[in-house]
C-alpha positions as CSV (number, residue, x, y, z in Angstrom):
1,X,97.4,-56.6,-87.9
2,X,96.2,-59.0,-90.9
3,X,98.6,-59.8,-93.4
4,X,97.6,-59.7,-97.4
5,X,98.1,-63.4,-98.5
6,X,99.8,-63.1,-102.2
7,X,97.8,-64.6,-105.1
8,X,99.5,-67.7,-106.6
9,X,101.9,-67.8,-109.3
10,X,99.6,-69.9,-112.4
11,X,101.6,-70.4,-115.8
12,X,99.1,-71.5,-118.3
13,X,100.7,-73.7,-121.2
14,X,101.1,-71.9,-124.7
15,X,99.3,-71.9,-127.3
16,X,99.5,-72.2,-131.1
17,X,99.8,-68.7,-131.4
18,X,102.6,-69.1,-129.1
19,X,104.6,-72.4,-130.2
20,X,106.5,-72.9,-133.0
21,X,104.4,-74.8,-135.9
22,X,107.2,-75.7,-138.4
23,X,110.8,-76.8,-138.3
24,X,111.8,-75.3,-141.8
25,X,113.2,-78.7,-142.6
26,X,111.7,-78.8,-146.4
27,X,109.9,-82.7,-147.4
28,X,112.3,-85.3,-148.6
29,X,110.9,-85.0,-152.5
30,X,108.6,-83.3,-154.4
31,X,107.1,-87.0,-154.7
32,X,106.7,-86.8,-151.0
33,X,105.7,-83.4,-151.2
34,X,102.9,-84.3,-153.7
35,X,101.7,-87.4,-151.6
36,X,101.3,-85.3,-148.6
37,X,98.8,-82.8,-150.7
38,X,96.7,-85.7,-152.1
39,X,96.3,-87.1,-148.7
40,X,95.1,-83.6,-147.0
41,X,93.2,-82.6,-150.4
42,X,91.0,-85.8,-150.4
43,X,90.0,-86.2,-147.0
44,X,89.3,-82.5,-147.2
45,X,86.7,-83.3,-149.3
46,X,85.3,-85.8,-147.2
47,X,85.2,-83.2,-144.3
48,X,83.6,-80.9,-146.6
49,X,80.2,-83.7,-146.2
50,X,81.2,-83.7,-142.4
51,X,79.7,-81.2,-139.7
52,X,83.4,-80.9,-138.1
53,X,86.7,-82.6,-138.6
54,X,90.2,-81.4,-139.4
55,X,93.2,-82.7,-141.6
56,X,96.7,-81.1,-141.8
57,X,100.3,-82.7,-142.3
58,X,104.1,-81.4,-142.4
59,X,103.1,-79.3,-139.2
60,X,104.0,-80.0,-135.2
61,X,101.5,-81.9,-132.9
62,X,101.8,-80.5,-129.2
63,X,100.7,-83.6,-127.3
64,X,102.4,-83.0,-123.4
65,X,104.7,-79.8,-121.8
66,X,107.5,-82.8,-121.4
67,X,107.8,-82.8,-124.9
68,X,107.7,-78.9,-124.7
69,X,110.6,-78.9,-122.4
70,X,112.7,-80.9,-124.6
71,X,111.5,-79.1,-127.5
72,X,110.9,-83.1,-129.2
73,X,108.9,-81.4,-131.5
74,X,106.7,-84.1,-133.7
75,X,105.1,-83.2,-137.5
76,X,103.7,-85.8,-139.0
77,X,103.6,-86.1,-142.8
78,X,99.8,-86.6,-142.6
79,X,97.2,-86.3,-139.8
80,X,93.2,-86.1,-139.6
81,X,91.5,-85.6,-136.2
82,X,87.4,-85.8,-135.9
83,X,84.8,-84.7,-134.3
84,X,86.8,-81.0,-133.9
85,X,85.7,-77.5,-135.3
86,X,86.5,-76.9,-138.7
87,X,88.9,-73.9,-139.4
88,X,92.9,-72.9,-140.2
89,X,95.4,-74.0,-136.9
90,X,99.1,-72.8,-137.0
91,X,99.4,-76.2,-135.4
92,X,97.9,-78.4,-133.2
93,X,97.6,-78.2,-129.1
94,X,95.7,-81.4,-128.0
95,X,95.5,-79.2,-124.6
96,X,93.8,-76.6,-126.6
97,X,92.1,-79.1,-128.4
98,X,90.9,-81.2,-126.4
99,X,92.1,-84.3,-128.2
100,X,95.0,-85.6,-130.9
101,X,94.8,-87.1,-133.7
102,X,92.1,-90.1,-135.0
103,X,94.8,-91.0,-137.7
104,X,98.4,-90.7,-139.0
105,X,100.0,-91.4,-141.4
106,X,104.1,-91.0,-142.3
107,X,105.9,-90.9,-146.1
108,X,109.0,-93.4,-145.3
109,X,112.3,-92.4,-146.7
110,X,115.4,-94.0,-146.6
111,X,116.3,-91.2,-144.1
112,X,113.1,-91.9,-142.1
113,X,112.0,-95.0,-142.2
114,X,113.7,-96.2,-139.1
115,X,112.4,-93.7,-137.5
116,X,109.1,-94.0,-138.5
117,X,108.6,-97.3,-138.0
118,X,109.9,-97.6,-134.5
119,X,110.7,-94.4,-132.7
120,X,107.3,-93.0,-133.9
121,X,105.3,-96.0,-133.7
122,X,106.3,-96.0,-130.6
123,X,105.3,-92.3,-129.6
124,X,101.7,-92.3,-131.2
125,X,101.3,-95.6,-129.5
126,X,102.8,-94.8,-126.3
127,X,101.9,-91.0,-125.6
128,X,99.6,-89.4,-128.7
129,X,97.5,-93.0,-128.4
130,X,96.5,-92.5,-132.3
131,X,93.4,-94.7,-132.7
132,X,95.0,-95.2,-136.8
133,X,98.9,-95.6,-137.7
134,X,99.9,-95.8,-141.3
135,X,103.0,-95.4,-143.2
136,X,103.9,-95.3,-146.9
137,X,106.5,-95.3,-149.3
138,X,106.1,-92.9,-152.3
139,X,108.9,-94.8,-154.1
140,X,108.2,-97.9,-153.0
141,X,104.6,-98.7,-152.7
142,X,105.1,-102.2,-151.7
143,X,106.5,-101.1,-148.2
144,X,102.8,-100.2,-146.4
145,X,101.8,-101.4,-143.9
146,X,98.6,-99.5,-141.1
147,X,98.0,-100.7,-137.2
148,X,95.2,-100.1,-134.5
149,X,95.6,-99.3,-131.1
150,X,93.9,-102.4,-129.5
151,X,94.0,-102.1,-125.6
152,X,96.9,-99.1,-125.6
153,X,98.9,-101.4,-128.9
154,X,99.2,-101.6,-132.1
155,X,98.0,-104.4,-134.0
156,X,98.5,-105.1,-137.2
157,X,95.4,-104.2,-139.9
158,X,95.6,-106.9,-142.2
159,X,94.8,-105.9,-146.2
160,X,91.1,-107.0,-146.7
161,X,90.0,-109.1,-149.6
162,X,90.7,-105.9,-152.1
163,X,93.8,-105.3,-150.6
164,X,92.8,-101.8,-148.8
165,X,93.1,-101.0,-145.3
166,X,90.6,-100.4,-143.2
167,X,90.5,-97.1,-140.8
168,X,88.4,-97.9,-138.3
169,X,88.4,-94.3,-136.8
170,X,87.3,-92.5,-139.5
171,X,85.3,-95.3,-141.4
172,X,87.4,-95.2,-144.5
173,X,90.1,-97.3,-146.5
174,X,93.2,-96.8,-148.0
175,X,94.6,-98.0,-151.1
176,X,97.2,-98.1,-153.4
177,X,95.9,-96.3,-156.6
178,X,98.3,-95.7,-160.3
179,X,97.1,-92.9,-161.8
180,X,98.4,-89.5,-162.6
181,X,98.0,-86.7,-160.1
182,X,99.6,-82.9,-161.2
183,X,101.3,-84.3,-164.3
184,X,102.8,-86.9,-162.5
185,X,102.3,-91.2,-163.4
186,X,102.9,-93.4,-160.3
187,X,101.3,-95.0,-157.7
188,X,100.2,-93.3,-154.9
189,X,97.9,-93.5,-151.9
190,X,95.1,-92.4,-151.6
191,X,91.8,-92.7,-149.5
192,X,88.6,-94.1,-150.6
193,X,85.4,-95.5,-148.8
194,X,85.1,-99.0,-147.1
195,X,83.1,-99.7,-151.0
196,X,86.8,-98.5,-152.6
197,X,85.3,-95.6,-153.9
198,X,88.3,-92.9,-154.3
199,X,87.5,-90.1,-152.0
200,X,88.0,-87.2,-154.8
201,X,90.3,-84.5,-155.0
202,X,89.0,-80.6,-154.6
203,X,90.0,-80.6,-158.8
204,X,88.6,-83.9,-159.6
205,X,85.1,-83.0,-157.5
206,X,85.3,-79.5,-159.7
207,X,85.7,-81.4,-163.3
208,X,83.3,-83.8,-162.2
209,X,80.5,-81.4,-161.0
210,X,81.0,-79.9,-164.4
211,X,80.9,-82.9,-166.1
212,X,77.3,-83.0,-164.2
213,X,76.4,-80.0,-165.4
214,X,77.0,-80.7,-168.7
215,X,75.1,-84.0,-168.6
216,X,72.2,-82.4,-167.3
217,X,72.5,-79.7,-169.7
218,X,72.6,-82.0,-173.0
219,X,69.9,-83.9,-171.3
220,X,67.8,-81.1,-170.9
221,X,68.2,-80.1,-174.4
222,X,67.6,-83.2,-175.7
223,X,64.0,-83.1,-173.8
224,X,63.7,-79.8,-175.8
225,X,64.1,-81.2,-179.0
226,X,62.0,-84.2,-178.1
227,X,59.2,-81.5,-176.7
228,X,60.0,-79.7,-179.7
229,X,59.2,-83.0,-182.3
230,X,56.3,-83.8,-180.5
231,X,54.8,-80.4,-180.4
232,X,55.3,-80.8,-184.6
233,X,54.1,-84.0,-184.5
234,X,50.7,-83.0,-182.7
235,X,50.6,-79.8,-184.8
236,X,50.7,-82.1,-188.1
237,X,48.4,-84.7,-186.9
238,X,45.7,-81.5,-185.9
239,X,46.6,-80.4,-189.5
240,X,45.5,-83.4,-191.4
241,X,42.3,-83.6,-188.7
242,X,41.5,-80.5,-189.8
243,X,41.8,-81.3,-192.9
244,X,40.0,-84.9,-192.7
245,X,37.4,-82.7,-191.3
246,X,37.1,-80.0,-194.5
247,X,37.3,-83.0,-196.7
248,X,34.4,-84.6,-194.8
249,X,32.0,-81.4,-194.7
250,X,32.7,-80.9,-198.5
251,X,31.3,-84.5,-198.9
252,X,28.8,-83.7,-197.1
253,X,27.9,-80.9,-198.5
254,X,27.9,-82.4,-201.9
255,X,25.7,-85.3,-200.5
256,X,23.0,-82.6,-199.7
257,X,22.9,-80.9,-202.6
258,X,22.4,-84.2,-204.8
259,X,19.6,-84.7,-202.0
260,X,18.0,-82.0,-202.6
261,X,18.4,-82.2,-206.2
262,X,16.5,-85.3,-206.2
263,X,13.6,-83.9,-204.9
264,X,14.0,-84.4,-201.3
265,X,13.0,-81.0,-198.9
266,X,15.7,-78.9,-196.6
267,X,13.9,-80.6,-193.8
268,X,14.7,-83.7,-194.7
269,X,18.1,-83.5,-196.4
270,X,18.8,-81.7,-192.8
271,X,17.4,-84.8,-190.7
272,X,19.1,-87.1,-192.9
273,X,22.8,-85.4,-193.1
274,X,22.6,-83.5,-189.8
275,X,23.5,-80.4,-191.3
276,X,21.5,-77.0,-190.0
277,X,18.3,-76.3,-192.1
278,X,19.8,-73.1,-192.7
279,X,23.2,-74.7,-193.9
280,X,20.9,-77.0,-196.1
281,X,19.0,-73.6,-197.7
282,X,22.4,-72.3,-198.3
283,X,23.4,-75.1,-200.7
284,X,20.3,-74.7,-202.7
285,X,21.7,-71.3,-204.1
């Protein structure tokens, strides 16, 4: 008598669907808040040129079923992963994924900042192995500071001579930038290319895309009116050819009639002035 062996028992780890994505815990400020949205906004538009790449903040980062089991859920403030499809996550499951992130970066607070700068240092270091750690200050923009994982630690990335920092994994900068962004004047960070151009926001890419427009348009219609003045200017000069030409056969015509009236045949008044014989007849009348 054969026995039935029972099939094995597999649990497959959970997925975003599955796992909680946000702790409810609102942002420390509006400021913060704010920073967060510039941060996701910009390099969203510098995915937008990309064929894949996804940027996200404020929600949890899955990275092992250790940190499932003690529920040491992680969200950082800002995070941007590459070479990924493009598309909406709840939040994101490096075993779903197939990788974490290229880049973080956290918005220190004075409830935070320990934190921040140790304990999760430590972890994207350590377990996540983010290629690009930054943090921030929103209210003090002096206290910035980014590292590179260099043989599984961070090094520090040392300002360059236009005092940005460097991402290496995404081939970008990050600067310090005063300027006003939804009504409010501070400074803020932002990203840019390794040239310090500011990567734009979705807004700022709109107004400037219409500010295109608009140059092209005023451009155009300035080739219009200069169409416009030559096409006067040619009519006016065939004007006064035309009438340099009447003038001419009037003159000419007044030359054959004092030819012939001196005696001279149609014949040769016609040889002589290159008019038609017949033209030369008519003028006799």
């Amino acid at each position: 008598m054969s026995e039935t062996l029972a099939e094995p028992y597999v649990t497959f780890p959970p997925t975003q669907a599955e796992l909680p994505y946000d702790d409810g815990i609102p942002m420390e400020s509006q400021r913060h808040k704010m920073q967060m949205d510039l941060l996701i906004d910009t390099f969203g538009t510098w995915l937008e040129q990309q064929q894949d790449g996804y940027a996200s903040g404020n929600i949890f980062v899955y990275f092992s079923l250790a940190q499932l089991k003690n529920q040491d859920f992680r969200g950082p403030d800002f995070f941007g992963v590459l070479g990924v499809p493009k598309g909406e996550r709840r939040s994101w499951v490096v075993w779903e994924e197939g990788k974490g992130p290229d880049v973080v970066i956290e918005l220190l607070s004075p409830n935070t900042a320990q934190t921040d700068k140790n304990e999760k240092k430590l972890i994207y270091q350590n377990q996540m192995r983010v290629p690009d750690y930054f943090w921030f200050d929103p209210f003090n923009p002096d206290d910035w500071a980014g590292f590179s994982l260099k043989h599984g630690v961070y090094e520090p990335i040392t300002p360059n001579a236009e005092n940005r920092l460097v991402s290496q994994a995404t081939g970008l900068s990050l600067l310090r930038w005063q300027g006003s962004y939804k009504g409010v004047e501070t400074t803020w960070l932002r990203w840019a290319t390794l040239e310090g151009e500011l990567l734009p926001t979705a807004e700022e890419k709109e107004r400037e895309l219409a500010n295109q427009a608009q140059e092209l348009a005023s451009q155009a219609q300035e080739l219009a009116s200069q169409a416009q003045e030559l096409a006067n200017h040619a009519q006016e000069l065939a004007s006064q050819a035309e009438q340099r030409a009447e003038r001419a056969e009037l003159q000419l015509q007044q030359t054959a009639r004092k030819l012939l009236q001196s005696g001279m045949t149609v014949t040769q008044v016609a040889e002589l002035t290159g008019l038609a014989e017949s033209e030369v007849e008519q003028l006799r009348v």
